[in-house]
Short mmCIF file of the C-alpha atoms (twelve columns), coordinates in Angstrom:
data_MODEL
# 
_entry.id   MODEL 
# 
loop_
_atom_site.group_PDB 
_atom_site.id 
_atom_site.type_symbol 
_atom_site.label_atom_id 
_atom_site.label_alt_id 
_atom_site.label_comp_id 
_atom_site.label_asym_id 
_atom_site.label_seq_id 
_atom_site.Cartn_x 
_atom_site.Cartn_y 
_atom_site.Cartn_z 
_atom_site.pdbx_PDB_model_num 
ATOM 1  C CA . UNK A 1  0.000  0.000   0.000   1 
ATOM 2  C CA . UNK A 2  1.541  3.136   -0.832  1 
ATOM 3  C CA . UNK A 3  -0.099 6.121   0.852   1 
ATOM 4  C CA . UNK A 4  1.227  10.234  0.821   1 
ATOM 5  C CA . UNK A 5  1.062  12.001  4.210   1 
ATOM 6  C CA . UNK A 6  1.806  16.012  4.980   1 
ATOM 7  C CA . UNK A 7  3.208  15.738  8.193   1 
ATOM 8  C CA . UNK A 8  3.600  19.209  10.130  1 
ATOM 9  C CA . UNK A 9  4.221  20.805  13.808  1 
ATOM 10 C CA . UNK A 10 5.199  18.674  16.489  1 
ATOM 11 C CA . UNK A 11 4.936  15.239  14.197  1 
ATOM 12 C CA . UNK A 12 7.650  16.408  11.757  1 
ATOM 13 C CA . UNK A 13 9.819  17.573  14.514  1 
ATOM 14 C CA . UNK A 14 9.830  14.009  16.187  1 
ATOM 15 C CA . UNK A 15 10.636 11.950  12.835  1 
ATOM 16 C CA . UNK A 16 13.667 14.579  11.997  1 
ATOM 17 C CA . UNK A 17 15.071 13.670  15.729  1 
ATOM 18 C CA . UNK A 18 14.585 10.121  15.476  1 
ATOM 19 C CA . UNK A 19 16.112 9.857   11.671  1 
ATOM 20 C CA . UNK A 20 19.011 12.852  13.639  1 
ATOM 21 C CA . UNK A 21 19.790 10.384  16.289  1 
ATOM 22 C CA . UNK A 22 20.085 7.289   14.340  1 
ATOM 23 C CA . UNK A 23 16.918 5.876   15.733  1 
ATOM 24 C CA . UNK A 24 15.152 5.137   12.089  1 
ATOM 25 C CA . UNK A 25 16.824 5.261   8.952   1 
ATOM 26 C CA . UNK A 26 14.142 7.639   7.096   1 
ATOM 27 C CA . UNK A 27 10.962 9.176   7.769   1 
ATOM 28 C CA . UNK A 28 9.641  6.025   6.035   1 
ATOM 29 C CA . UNK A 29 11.179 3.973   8.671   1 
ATOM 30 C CA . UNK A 30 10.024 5.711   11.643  1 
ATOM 31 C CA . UNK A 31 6.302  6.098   10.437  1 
ATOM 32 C CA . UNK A 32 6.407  2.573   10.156  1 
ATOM 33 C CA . UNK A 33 8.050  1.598   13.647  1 
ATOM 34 C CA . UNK A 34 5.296  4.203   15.157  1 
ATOM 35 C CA . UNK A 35 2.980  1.738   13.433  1 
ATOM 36 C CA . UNK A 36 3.862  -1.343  14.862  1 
ATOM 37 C CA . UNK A 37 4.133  0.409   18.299  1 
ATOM 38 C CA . UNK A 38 0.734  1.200   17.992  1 
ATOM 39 C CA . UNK A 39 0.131  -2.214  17.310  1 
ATOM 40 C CA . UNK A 40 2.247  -3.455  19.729  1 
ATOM 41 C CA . UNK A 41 0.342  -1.081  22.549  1 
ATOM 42 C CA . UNK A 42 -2.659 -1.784  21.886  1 
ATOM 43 C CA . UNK A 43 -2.677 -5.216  20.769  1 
ATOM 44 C CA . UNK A 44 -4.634 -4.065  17.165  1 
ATOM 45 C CA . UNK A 45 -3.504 -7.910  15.642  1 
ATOM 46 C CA . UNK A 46 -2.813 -10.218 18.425  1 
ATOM 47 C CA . UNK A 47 -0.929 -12.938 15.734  1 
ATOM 48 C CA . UNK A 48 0.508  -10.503 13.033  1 
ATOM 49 C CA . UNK A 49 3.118  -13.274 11.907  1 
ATOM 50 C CA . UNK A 50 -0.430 -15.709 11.226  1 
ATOM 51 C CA . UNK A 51 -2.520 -12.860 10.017  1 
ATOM 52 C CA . UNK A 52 0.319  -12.076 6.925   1 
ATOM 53 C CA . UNK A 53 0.006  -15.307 5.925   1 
ATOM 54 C CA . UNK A 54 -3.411 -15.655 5.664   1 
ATOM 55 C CA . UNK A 55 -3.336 -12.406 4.345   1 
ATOM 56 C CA . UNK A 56 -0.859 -13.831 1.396   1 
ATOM 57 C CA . UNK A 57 -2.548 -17.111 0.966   1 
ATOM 58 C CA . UNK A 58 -5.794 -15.673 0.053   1 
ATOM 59 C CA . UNK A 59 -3.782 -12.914 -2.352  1 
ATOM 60 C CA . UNK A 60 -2.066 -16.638 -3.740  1 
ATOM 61 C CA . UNK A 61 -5.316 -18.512 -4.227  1 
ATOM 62 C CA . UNK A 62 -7.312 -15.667 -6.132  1 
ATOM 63 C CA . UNK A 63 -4.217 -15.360 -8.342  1 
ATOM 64 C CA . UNK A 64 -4.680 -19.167 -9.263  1 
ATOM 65 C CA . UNK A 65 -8.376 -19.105 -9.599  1 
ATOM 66 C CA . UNK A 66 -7.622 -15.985 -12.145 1 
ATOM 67 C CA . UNK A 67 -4.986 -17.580 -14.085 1 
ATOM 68 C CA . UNK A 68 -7.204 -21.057 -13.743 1 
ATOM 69 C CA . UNK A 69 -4.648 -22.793 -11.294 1 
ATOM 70 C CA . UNK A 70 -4.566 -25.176 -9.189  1 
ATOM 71 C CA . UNK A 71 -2.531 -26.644 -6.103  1 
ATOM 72 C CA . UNK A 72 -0.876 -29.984 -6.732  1 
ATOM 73 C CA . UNK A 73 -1.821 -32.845 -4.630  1 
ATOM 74 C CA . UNK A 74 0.844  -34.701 -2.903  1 
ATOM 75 C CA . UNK A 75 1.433  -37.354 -5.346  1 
ATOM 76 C CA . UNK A 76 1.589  -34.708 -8.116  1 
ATOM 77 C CA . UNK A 77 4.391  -32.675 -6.602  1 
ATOM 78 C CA . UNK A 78 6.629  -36.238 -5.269  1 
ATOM 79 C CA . UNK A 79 6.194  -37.827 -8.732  1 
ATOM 80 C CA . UNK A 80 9.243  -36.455 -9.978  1 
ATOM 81 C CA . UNK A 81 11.383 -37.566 -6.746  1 
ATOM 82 C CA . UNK A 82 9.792  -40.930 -6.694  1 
ATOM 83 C CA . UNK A 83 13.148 -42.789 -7.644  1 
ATOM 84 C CA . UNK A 84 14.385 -41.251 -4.527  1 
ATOM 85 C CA . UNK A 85 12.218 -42.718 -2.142  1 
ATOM 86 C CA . UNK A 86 12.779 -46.734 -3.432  1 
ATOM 87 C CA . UNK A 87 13.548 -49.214 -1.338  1 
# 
């Protein structure tokens, strides 16, 4: 997501100290660590780490169902390692 903010006053003040003092990198950086304080504070997403991957699998299947894709079952995707797995 790309978003364009005018930050003024006290705001613009406290990302030019924190990019100053080697606390963020950019602006970017520390608009984005504010973010996940926020988070972090106030518990927005209690499982981030689970919620991006939903997040991505749903992104991942309506891609597929677009392009008319599908998963491959088990057998599918060990069919070409079979020899490996001889006894």
């Amino acid at each position: 997501m790309r978003t364009t903010l005018a930050i003024k006053g006290a705001p613009e003040l406290i990302l030019a100290k924190a990019v100053e003092l080697g606390v963020a990198r950019s602006r970017s950086d520390a608009i984005r660590m504010g973010i996940l304080s926020l988070n972090k504070e106030y518990g927005l997403i209690k499982d981030l780490e689970m919620e991006l991957v939903a997040k991505k699998i749903e992104q991942e299947k309506a891609e597929m169902k677009a392009k008319g894709q599908r998963y491959l079952t088990e057998e599918e995707a060990m069919r070409p390692y079979k020899h490996l797995f001889k006894k």
